[in-house]
C-alpha positions as CSV (number, residue, x, y, z in Angstrom):
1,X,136.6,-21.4,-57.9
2,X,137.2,-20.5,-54.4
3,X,140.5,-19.5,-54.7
4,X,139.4,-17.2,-57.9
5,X,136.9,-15.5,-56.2
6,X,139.8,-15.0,-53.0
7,X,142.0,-13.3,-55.7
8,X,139.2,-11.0,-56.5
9,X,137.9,-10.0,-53.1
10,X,142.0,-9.4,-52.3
11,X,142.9,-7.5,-55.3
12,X,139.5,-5.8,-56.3
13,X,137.8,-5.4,-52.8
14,X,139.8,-5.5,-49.8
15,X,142.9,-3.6,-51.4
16,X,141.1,-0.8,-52.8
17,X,138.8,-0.4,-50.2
18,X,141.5,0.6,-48.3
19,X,143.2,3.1,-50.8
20,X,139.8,4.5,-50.9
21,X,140.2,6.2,-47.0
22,X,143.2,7.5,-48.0
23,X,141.8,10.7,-49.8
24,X,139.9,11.5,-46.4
25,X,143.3,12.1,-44.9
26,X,144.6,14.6,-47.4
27,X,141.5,16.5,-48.1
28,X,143.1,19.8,-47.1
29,X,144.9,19.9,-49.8
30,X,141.3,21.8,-51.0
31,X,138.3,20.8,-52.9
32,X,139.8,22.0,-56.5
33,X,142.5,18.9,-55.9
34,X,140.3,15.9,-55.0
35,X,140.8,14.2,-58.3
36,X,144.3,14.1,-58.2
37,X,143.9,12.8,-54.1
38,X,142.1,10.6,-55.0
39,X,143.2,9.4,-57.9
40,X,147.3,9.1,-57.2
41,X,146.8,6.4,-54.0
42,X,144.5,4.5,-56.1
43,X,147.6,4.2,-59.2
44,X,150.1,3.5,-57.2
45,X,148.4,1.3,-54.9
46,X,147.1,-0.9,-58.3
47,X,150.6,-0.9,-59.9
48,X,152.2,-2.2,-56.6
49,X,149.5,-4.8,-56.7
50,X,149.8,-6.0,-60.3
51,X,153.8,-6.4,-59.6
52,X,152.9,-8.3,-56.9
53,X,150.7,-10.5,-58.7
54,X,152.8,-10.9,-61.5
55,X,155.3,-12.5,-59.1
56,X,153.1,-15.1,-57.8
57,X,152.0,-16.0,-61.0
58,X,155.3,-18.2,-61.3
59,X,153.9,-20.8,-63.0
60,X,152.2,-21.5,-66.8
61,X,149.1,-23.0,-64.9
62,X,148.7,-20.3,-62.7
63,X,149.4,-18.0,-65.3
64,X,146.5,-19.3,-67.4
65,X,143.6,-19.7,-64.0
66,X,144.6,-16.0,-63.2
67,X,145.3,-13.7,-66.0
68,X,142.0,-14.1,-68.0
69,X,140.3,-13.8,-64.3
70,X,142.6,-10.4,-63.9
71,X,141.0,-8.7,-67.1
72,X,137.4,-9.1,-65.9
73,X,136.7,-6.0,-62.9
74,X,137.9,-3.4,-65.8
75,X,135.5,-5.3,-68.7
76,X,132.6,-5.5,-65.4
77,X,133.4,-1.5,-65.2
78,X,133.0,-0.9,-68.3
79,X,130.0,-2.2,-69.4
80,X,128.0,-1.0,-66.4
81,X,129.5,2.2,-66.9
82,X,128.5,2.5,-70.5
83,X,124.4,1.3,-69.0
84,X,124.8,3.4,-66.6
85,X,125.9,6.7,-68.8
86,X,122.8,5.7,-71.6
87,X,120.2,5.3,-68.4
88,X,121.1,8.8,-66.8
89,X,122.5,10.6,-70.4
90,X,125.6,11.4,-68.6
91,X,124.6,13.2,-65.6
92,X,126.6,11.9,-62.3
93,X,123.7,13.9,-60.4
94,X,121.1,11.0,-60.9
95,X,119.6,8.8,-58.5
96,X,120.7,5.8,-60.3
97,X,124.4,6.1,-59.8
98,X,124.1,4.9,-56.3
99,X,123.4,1.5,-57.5
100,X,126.7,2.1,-59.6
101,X,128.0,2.9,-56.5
102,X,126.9,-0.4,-54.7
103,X,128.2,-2.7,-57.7
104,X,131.7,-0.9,-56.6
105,X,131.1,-0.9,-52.8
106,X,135.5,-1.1,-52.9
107,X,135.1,2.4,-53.5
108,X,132.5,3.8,-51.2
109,X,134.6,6.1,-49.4
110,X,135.5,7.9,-52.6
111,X,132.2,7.5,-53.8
112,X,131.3,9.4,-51.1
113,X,133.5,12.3,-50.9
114,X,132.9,13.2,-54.8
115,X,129.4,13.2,-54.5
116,X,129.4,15.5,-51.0
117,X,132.0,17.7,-53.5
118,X,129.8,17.6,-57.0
119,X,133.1,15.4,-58.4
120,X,130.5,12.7,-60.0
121,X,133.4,11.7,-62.6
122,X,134.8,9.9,-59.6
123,X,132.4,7.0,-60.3
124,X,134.1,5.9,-63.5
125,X,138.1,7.6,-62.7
126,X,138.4,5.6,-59.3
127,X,137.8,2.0,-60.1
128,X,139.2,2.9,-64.0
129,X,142.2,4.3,-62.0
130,X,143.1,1.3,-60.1
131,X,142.4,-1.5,-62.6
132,X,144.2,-0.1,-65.8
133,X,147.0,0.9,-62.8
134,X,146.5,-3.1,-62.1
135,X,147.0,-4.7,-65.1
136,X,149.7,-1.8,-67.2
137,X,151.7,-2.9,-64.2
138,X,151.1,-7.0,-64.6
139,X,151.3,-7.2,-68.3
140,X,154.9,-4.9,-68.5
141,X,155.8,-7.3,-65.1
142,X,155.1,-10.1,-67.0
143,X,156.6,-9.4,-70.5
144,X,159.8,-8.1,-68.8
145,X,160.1,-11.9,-67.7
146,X,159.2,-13.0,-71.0
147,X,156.3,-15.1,-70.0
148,X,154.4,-16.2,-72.7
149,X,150.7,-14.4,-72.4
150,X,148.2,-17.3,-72.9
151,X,145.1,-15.8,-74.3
152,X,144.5,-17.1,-78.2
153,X,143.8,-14.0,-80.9
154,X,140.7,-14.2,-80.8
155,X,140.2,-14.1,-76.5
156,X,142.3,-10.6,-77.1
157,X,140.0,-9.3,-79.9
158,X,136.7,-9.7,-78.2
159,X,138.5,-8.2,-74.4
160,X,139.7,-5.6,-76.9
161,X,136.4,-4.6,-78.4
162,X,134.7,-5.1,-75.4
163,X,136.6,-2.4,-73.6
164,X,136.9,0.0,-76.7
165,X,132.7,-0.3,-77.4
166,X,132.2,0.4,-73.7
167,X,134.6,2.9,-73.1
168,X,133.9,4.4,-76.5
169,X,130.3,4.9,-76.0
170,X,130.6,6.1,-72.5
171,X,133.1,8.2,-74.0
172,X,131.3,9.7,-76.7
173,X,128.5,10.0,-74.2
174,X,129.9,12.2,-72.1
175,X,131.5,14.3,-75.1
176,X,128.0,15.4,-76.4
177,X,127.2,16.3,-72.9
178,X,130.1,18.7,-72.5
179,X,128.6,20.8,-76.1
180,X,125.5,21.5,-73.5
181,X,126.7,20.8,-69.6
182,X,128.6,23.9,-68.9
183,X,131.1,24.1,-65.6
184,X,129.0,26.4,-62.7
185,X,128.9,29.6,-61.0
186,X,125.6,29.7,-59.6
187,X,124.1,32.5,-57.9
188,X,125.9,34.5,-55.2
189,X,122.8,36.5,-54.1
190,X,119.5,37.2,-52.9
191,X,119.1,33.5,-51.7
192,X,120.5,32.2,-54.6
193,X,117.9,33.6,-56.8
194,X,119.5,36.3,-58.2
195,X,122.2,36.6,-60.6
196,X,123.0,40.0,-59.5
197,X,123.1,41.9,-55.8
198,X,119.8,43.9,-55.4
199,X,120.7,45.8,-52.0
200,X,121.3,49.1,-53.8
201,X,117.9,48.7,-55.0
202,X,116.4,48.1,-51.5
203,X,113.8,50.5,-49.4
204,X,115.9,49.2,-46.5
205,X,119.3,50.6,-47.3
206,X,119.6,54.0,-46.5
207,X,122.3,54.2,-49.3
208,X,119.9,53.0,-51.8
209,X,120.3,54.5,-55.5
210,X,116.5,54.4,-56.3
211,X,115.0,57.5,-57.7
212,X,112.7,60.1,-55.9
213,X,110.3,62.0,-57.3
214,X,110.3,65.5,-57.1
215,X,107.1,66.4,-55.5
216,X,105.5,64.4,-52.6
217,X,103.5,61.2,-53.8
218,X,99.8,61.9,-54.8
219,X,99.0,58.5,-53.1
220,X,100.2,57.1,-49.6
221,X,99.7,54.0,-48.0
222,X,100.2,54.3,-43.9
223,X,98.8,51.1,-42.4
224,X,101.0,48.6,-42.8
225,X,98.4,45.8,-43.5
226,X,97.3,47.6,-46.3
227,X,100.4,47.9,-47.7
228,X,99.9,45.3,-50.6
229,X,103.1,42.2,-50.8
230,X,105.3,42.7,-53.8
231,X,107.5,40.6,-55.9
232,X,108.7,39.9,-59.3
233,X,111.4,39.6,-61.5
234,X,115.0,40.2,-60.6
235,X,114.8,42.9,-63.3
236,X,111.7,44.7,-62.5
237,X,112.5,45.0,-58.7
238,X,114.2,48.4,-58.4
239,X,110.7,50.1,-60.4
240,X,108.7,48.2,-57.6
241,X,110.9,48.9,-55.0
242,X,110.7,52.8,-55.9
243,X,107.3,52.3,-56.0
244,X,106.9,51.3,-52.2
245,X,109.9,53.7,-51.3
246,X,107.7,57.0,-52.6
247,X,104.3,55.3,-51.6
248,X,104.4,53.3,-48.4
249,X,104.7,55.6,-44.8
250,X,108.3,54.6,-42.9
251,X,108.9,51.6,-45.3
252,X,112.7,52.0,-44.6
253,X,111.9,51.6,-40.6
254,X,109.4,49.0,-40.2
255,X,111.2,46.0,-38.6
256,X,109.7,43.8,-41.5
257,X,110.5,46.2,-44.6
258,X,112.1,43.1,-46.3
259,X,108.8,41.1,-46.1
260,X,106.8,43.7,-48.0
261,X,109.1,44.1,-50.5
262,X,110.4,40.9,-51.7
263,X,112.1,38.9,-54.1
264,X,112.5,35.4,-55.2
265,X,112.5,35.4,-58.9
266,X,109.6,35.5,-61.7
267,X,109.5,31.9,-61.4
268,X,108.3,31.5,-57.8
269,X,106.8,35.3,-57.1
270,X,104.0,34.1,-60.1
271,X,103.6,31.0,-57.8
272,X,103.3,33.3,-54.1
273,X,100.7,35.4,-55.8
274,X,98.3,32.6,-56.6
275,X,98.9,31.1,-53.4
276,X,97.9,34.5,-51.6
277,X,101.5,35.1,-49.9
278,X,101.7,38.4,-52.5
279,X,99.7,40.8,-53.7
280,X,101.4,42.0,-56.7
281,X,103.4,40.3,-59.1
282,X,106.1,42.6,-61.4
283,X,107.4,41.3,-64.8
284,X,106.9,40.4,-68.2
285,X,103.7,38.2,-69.1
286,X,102.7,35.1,-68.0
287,X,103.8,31.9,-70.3
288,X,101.4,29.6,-70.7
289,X,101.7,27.1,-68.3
290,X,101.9,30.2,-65.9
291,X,98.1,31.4,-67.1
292,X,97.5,27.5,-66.8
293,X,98.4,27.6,-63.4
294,X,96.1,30.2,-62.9
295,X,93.0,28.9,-64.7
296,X,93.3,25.8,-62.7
297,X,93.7,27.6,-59.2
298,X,90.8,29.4,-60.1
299,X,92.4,33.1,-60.1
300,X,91.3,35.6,-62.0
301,X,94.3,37.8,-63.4
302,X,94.2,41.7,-63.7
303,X,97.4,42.4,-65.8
304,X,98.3,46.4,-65.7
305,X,100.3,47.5,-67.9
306,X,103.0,49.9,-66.2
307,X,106.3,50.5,-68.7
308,X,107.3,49.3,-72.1
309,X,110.8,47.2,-72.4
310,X,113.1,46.1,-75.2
311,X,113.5,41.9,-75.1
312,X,117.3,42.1,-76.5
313,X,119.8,39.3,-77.6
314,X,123.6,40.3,-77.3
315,X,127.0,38.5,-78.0
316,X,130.4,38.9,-77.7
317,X,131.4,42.3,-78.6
318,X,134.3,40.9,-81.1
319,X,131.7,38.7,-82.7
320,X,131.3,40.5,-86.6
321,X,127.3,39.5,-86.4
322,X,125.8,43.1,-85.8
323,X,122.2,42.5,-86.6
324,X,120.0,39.1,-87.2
325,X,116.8,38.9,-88.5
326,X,113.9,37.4,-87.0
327,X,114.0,33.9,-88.5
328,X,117.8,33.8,-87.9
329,X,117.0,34.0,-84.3
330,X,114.1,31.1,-84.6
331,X,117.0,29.2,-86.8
332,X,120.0,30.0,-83.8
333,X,117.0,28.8,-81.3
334,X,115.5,25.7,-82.7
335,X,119.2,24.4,-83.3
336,X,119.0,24.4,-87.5
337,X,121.7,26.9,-87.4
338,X,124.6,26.3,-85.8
339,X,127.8,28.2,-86.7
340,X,128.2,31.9,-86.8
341,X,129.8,31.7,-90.5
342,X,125.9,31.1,-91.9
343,X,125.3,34.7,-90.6
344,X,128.5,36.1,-92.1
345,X,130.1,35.6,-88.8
346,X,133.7,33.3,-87.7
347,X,133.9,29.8,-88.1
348,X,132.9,28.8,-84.8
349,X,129.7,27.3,-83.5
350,X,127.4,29.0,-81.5
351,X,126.7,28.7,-78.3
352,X,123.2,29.8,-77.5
353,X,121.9,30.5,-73.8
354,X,118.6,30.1,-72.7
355,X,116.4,30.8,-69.3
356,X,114.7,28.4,-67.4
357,X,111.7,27.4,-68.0
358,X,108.7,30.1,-66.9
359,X,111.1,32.7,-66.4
360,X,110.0,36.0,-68.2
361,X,112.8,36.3,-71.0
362,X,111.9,32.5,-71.7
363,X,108.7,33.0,-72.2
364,X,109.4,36.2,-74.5
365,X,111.7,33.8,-76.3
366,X,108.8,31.2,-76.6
367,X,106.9,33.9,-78.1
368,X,109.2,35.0,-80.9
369,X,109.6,31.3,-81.6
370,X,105.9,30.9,-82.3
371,X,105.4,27.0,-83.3
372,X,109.1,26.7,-83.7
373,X,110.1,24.5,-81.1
374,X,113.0,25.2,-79.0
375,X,116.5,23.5,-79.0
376,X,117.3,21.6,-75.2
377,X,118.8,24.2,-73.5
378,X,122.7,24.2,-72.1
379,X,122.7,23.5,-69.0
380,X,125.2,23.0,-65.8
381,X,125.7,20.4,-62.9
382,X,125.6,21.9,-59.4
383,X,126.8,21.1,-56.2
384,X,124.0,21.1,-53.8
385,X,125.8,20.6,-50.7
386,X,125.7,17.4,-48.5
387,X,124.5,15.1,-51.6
388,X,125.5,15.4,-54.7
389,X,125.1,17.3,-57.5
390,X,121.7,18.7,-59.2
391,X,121.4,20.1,-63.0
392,X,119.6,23.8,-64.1
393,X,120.0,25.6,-66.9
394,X,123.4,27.6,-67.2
395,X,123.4,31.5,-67.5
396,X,124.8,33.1,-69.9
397,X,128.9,33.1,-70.3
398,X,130.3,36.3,-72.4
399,X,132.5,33.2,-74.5
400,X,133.2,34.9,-78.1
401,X,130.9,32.6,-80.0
402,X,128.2,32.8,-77.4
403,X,124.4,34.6,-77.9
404,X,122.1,35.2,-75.0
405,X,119.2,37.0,-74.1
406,X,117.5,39.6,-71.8
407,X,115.8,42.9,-71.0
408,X,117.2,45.8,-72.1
409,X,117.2,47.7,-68.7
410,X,119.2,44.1,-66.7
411,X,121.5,44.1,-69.4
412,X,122.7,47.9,-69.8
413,X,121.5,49.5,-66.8
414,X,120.9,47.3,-64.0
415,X,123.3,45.0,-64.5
416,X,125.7,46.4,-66.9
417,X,128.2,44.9,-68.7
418,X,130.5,46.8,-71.3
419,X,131.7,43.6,-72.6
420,X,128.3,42.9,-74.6
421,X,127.1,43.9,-77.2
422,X,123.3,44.6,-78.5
423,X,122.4,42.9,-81.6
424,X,120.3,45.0,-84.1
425,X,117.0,42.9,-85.2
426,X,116.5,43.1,-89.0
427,X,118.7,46.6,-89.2
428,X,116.6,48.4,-85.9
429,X,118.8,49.0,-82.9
430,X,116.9,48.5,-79.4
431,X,117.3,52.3,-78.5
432,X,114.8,54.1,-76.2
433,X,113.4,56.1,-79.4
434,X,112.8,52.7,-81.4
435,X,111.4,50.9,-78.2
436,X,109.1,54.1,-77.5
437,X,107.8,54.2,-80.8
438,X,107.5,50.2,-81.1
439,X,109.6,50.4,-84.2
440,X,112.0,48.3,-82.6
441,X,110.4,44.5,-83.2
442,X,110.3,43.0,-79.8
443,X,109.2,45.6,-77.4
444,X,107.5,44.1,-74.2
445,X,105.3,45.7,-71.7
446,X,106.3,45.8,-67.4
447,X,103.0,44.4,-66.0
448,X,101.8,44.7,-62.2
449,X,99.5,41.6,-62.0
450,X,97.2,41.6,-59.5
451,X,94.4,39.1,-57.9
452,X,90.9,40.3,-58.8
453,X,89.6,39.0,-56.1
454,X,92.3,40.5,-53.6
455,X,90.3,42.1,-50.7
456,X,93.1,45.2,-50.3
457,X,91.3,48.3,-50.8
458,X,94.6,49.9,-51.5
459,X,95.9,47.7,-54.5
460,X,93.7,49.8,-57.3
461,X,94.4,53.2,-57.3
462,X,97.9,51.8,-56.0
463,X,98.1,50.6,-59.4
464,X,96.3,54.0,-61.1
465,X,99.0,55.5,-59.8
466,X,101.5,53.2,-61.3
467,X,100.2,54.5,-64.4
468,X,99.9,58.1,-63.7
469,X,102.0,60.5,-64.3
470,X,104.4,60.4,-60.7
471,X,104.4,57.0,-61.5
472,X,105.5,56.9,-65.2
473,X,108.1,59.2,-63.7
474,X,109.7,56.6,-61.4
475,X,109.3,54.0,-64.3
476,X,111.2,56.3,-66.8
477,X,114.0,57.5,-64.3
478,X,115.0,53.5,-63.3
479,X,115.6,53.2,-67.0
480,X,112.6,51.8,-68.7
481,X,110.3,53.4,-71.2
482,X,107.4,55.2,-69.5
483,X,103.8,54.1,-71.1
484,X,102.5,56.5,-74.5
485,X,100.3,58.8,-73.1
486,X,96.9,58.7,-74.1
């Protein structure tokens, strides 16, 4: 028994745990190659090791102790692999792996530099790796000398079925995860919370594109603590930005400029005004949770309307689908259709994009769904730095099968991109004339949400003049829809 568990610890532990520091020394080859780094030490070092035990198995007793013993660390792999993939669905991000981890302490080091690196397949390829490397290189060792393998039929069935049901499942596993884990980009700006830069759209830059008005403001704001905290949605930032440009006195030189006029996203500017850090709040409605949130923090919302907006959905532009209806959008959305050709599009399954969860398109989206309910969304693993790997919704990729949604102003003005294109909704293109009139079926209104309670004197007729007429000015010029007049 002793000497078993010796052949173990050599072959298993010891050996690989030194191949494992190997990667550490090369890792300038650049992050894009530390599978292969990792990976290549590991394979040879396990087919050097399987000759060499091949040749000490010299004799037919041996030969029977060792080689069932041999078969066992890629059967223990296995089945904690496949646990470990059911447990966390697939995602290398989650806590739990570090127990998968310790059940492979030979592989720590490696362990360790995937997770730092967001490589989380390194968990299964590195022991996998070495022990297939292990005994490929034993069994051809051993047939070459025509030994004669001693396991009966049926002790190679069950290893067989073993590794194929454990594999397999992990396997399949991680295949349905690729139809909804996407590779990442993240966010390159604003923090990380924007998608797109916003610095041509800031009171700050003196070569900012925002629009001026061509009189002076009717309303002015001077004091500087009664210049009311804005934030909101990546989308709706250059309208409030213009706003504070045309309103507040030497915005563009106060030393704190960027901490009147912020951003960090619908999700967490709803969240800053019912904590008190803001005192205005620019986007699309509240969801629910959001006017939950409210209710429960004892805030009483004053919602002013302040622009109308098209809520678009756009694909590929060589996709043939030029117009869905409403209930093929709650189909594509709730998951019950699923290929392109069952709206007289190609053969090819569609790959449909959400937001994440309280963001203002979502909650547009949760809207047109009514009691629908809503498919998982894709979604993508993320380095985080120093630690592993989180998971977050994925934005939207222009693939030629793919749908995704948005406002009409972030899709074709602020952030344009000519290789979209707007899909009609039950015939009506979202066109400023079809918006304006409301002809066009999912027309959404820019709100400024304010605190009741909010003891600025300047925030109301702040926001009357959001809905006057220099106002609706600035609104229509960014390149939304100014409000009917009355």
């Amino acid at each position: 028994m002793a000497r078993r568990l010796g052949i173990l610890i050599l072959y298993f532990g010891i050996i690989p745990f030194g191949l494992s520091f190997l990667p550490l020394a090369i890792l300038g080859i650049g992050v894009e190659n530390i599978m292969s780094s990792s990976l290549i030490p590991l394979i040879i070092g396990g087919v050097a090791c399987g000759i060499l035990a091949a040749k000490k198995l010299n004799q037919p007793d041996k030969l029977k102790e060792a080689l069932p013993l041999y078969f066992m660390p890629l059967l223990y792999t296995g089945i904690l692999w496949v646990i470990f993939m059911i447990i966390s669905k697939g995602f290398y991000g989650a806590n739990l792996w570090s127990y998968f981890a310790i059940s492979h302490i030979a592989f720590a080091p490696i362990f360790l530099i995937g997770s730092f690196m967001g490589v989380g397949s390194l968990f299964i390829w590195a022991p996998t790796a070495y022990e297939i490397s292990f005994l490929i290189a034993l069994m051809i060792t051993l047939l070459l000398r025509k030994e004669r393998l001693v396991f009966k039929r049926k002790q190679w069935i069950m290893i067989f079925a073993v590794l194929v049901i454990a594999f397999g499942t992990g396997a399949s596993i991680q295949l349905q995860r690729s139809k909804t884990v996407l590779p990442s980009y993240g966010f390159d700006y604003g923090g990380g919370y924007s998608s797109t830069d916003l610095t041509p759209y800031s009171v700050t830059n003196p070569n900012h594109k925002l629009p001026q008005l061509k009189e002076e403001s009717t309303f002015t704001i001077t004091e500087r603590n009664q210049m009311p905290i804005l934030d909101g949605a990546e989308a709706a930032y250059p309208v409030y930005s213009a706003f504070a440009k045309e309103t507040y006195k030497n915005i563009e030189i106060l030393n704190a400029g960027e901490e009147i006029v912020t951003f960090t996203n619908t999700i967490y500017a709803y969240e800053r005004l019912l904590s008190g850090e803001i005192d205005i709040y620019f986007g699309a409605e509240p969801s629910k949770s959001q006017l939950e949130m409210a209710k429960r923090a004892g805030k009483e919302l004053v919602m002013t309307p302040i622009g109308k907006e098209a809520f678009v959905f756009f694909v590929n532009p060589d996709n043939k689908v030029h117009s869905l209806s409403v209930s093929e959008i709650q189909g594509i959305y709730s998951g019950k259709i699923t290929n392109w050709s069952d709206l007289n599009g190609g053969n090819e399954r569609i790959i449909a994009f959400q937001r994440p969860e309280n963001s203002g398109s979502q909650t547009l989206l949760q809207k047109i769904m009514r009691d629908t309910p809503i498919m998982e969304p894709l979604k993508e693993e993320v380095p985080r730095g120093m630690g592993g790997i989180m998971e977050q919704v994925a934005d939207y990729r222009n693939y030629k099968n793919a749908i995704g949604f948005s406002f009409r102003f972030f899709a074709t003005g602020m952030n344009p991109n000519p290789d979209i294109k707007l899909i009609a909704i039950d015939g009506t293109e979202p066109n400023p004339e079809n918006i304006s009139s409301g002809t066009y079926p999912f027309t959404a209104s820019l709100y400024a949400i304010s605190i009741k309670e909010n003891p600025k004197s300047s925030i109301v007729p702040f926001l009357e003049w959001m809905q006057g007429p220099q106002g609706q000015e600035i609104v229509e010029q960014i390149g939304y829809i100014k409000l009917p007049e009355n």
